[in-house]
C-alpha positions as CSV (number, residue, x, y, z in Angstrom):
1,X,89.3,89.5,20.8
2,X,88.0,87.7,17.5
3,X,85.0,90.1,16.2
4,X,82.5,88.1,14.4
5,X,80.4,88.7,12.0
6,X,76.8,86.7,12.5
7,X,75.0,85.5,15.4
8,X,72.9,82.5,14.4
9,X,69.8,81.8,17.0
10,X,67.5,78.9,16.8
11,X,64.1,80.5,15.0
12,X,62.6,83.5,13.5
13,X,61.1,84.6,17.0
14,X,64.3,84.5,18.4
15,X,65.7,87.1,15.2
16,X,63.1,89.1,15.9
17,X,63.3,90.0,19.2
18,X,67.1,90.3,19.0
19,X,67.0,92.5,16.3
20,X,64.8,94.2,18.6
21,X,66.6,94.3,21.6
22,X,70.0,95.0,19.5
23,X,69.9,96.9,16.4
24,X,73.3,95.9,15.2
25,X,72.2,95.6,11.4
26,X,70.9,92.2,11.2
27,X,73.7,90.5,12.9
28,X,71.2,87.7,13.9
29,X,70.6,85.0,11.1
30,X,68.2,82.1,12.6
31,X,69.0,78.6,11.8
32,X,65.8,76.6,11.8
33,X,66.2,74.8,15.3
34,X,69.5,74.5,17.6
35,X,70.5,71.1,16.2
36,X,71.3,73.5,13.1
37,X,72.6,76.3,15.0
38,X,74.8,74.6,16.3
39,X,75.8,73.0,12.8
40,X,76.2,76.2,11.3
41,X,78.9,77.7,13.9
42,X,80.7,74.7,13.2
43,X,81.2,75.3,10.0
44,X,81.5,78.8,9.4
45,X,84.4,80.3,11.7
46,X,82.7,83.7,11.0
47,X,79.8,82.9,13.0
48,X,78.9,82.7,16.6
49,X,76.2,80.9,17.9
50,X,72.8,81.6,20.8
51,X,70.9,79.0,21.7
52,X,68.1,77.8,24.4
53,X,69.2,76.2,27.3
54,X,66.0,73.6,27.1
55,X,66.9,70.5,29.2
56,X,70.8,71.0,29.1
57,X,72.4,70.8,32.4
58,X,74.6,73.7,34.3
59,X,77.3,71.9,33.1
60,X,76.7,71.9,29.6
61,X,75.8,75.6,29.9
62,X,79.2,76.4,31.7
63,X,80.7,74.7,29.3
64,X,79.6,76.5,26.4
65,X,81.2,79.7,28.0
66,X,84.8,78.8,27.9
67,X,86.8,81.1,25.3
68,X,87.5,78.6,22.5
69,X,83.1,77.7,22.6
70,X,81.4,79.8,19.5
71,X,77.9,79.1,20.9
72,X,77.0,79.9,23.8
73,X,73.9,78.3,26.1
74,X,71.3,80.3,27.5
75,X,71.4,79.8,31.3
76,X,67.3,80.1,30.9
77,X,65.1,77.2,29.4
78,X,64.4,79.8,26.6
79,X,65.0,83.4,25.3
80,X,61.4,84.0,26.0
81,X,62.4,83.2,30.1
82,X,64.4,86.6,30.1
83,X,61.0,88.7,29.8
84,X,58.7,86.4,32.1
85,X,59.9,89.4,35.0
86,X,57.5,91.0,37.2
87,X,58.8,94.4,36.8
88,X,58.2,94.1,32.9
89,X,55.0,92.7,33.1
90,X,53.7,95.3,35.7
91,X,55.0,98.4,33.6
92,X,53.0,96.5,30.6
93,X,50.3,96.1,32.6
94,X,50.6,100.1,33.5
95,X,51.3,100.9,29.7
96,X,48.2,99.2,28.7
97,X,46.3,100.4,31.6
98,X,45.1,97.2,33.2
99,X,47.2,97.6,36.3
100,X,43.5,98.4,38.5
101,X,42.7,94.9,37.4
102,X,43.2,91.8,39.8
103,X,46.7,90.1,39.5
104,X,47.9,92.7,37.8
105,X,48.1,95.4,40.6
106,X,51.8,94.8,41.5
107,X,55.0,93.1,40.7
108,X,54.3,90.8,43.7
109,X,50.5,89.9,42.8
110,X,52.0,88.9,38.7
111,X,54.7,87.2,40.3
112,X,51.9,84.9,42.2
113,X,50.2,84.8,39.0
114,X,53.3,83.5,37.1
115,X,54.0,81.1,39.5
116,X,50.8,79.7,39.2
117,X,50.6,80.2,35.6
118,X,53.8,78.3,35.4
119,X,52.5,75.2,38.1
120,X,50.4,74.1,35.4
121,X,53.3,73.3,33.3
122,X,55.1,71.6,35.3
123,X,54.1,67.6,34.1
124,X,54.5,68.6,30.6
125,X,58.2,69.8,31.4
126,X,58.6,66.4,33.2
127,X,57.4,64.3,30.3
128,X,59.7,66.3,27.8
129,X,62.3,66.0,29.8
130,X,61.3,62.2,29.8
131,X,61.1,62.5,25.8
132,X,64.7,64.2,25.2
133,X,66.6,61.5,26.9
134,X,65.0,58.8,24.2
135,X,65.4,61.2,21.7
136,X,69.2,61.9,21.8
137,X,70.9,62.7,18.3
138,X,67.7,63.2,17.1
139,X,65.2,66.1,15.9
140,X,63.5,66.6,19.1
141,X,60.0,66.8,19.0
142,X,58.2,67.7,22.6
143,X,54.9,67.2,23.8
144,X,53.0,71.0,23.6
145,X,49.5,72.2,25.3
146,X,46.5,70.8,24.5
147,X,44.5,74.1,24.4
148,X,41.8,72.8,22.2
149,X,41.6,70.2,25.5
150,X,40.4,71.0,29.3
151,X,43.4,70.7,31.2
152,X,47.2,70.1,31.6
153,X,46.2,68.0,34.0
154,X,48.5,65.0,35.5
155,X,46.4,62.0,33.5
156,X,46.2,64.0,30.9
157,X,50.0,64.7,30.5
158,X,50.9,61.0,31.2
159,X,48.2,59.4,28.4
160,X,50.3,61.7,25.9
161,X,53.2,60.6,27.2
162,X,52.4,57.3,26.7
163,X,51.3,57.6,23.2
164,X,54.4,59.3,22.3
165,X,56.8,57.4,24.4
166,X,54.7,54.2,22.0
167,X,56.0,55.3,19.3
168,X,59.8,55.5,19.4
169,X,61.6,52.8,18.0
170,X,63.9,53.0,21.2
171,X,61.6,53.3,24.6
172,X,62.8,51.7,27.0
173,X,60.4,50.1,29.9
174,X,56.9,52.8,29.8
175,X,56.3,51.6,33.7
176,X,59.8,52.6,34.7
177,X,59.8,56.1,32.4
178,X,56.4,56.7,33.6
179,X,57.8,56.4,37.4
180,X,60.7,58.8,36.6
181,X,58.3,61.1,34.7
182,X,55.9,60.9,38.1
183,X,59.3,62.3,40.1
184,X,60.5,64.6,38.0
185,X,57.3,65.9,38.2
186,X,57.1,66.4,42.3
187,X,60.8,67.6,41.8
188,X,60.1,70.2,39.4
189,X,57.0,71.7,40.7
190,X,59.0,71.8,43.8
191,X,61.8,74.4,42.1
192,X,59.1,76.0,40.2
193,X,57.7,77.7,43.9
194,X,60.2,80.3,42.9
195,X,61.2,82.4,39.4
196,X,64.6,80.9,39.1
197,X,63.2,77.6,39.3
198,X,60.3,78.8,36.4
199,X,62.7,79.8,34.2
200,X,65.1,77.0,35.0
201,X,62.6,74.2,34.1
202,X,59.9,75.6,32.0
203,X,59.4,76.8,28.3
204,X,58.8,80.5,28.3
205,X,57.6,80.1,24.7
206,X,54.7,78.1,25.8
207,X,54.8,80.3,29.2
208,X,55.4,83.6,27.5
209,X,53.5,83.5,24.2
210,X,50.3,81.3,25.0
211,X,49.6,81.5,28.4
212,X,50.0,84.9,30.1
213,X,49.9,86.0,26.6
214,X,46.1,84.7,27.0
215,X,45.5,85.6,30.1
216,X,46.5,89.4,28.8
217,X,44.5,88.8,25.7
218,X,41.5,88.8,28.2
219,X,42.1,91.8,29.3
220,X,43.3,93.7,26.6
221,X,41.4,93.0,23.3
222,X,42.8,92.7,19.7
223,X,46.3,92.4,21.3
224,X,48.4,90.9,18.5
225,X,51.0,88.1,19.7
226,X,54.0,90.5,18.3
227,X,52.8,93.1,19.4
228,X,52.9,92.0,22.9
229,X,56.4,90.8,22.7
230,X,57.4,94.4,20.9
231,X,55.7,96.1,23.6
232,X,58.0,94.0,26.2
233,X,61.3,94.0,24.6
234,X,61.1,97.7,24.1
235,X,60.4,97.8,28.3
236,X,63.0,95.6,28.4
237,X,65.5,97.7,26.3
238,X,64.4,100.9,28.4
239,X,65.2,99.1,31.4
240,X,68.6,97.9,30.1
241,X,68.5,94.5,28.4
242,X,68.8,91.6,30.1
243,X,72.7,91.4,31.5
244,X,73.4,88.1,30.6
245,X,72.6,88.3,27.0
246,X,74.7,91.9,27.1
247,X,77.8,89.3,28.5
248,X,77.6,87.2,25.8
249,X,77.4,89.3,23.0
250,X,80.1,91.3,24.6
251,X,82.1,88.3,25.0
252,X,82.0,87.4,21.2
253,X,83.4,90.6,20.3
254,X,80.2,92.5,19.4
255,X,79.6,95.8,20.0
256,X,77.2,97.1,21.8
257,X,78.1,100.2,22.9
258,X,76.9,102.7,20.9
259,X,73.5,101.0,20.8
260,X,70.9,103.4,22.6
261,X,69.0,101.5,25.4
C-alpha cells in the first residue's frame, strides 16, 4: 500500500479539527475550497485528498473509494456532520454543566432538538441544491442564513432564491426551478425526521457552528466558536474518532496506530 505524504481538505476549519482529531504532524494542508482540493491531488501524486460530500450523490461518493481514487468523499454533507451526535453533545452538555437545563437532559431530548434545529434548514438545502445544478464547473456559491433576518422561513428562502437564481447567466425557467425547489423541499424535510437523513442533506457547518453553537452560546456565556469545536473533537477522540474517517485515512496508507485516542 502506497504511503502518502499530505492529506489536503477543503478549508482551515477542516485542518484544524483534523489536526485535532489526528496528530500526525501536520499531515493535513487545506486547499482553499474542494474545486482546489481536488486540483491539487491531481497534480501531486504525493498527495491524497478529503473532501465534503455537499450535494454529491451515493454514487459519486462510492466512487471515490475505489483503490486507484486519491480523494476520497465524505459520506456526510460535511466534516462538521460527524460531531452533530447526541452522545457528544450530551457529554458536552455534562462537561459544561448544562445537562439540568431543558433539551439538554439526554441524548434523546438533544436528538429532538437537533432534529428540530435541523427542520429549519431544510428549504435552504433545497434551494442550494437548486443553485449547484446551475452552477456546474463553477465556483459554487450557496445561499447561507439570514441571521441578521427573522426567519428561514419558506418565502423567505424562495425570494433569495429567486434573486440568485436572477442572476446567473444560465437559469433555466425560475417557475419550473422554483417547483423542483418546492419538492425537494417536502422530500428533504421528509429524510431529515431522522439523523442519517440530517447529516445526509444538511450543512453541519451552518448546523454545527451557528445554530446549536447559538443555542449553546445561550447557555453557556463567552463560549468561543473554537473552543466549542475543541471541546467536541477532544470527546470525540476520547470516544474513538469517528470510524469512517479512521477507514479512509487507513486506506491511504496513513498511520494511525500509534496515535493515542
Amino acid at each position: 500500500m502506497t504511503a502518502y505524504s499530505k492529506v489536503f481538505v477543503e478549508g482551515k476549519d477542516d485542518q484544524a479539527v483534523l489536526d485535532q482529531l489526528f496528530p500526525i504532524g501536520g499531515m493535513f494542508e487545506r486547499a482553499g475550497n474542494k474545486r482546489k482540493a481536488l486540483e491539487k491531488v491531481e497534480k501531486d501524486p504525493t498527495a491524497v485528498g478529503l473532501v465534503d460530500r455537499d450535494f454529491d450523490s451515493d454514487e459519486v461518493v462510492k466512487g471515490s473509494r475505489v483503490a486507484e481514487c486519491r480523494c476520497a468523499i465524505l459520506s456526510r454533507y460535511s466534516l462538521e456532520n460527524y460531531f452533530i451526535e447526541p452522545k457528544y453533545l450530551y457529554k458536552l452538555a455534562v462537561f459544561r454543566d448544562f445537562d439540568h437545563l431543558p433539551n439538554w437532559k439526554s441524548e434523546e431530548e438533544i436528538e429532538c432538538l437537533i432534529l428540530s434545529k435541523a427542520k429549519e434548514l431544510c428549504y435552504l438545502a433545497a434551494a442550494n441544491e437548486q443553485l449547484l445544478i446551475f452552477q456546474k464547473n463553477k465556483a459554487f456559491h450557496e445561499l447561507t442564513p439570514f441571521f441578521d433576518k427573522p426567519q428561514l422561513e419558506a418565502e423567505a428562502v424562495k425570494n433569495e432564491l429567486s434573486k440568485r437564481m436572477e442572476q446567473l447567466p444560465t437559469r433555466g425557467d425560475l417557475d419550473e426551478v422554483l417547483k423542483s425547489w418546492e419538492q425537494r423541499s417536502s422530500e428533504i424535510i421528509k429524510e431529515c425526521q431522522t439523523l442519517q437523513g440530517v447529516n445526509r442533506w444538511i450543512n453541519g457547518k451552518i448546523l454545527l457552528r451557528k445554530v446549536i453553537y447559538q443555542e449553546i452560546c445561550n447557555i453557556v456565556h463567552r463560549y468561543k466558536e473554537d473552543h466549542f469545536m475543541s471541546d467536541l473533537v477532544n470527546i470525540a477522540k476520547e470516544e474513538g474518532p469517528p470510524s469512517e474517517l479512521v477507514e479512509i485515512l487507513s486506506g491511504f496508507g496513513v498511520d494511525i496506530r500509534t496515535i493515542t485516542f
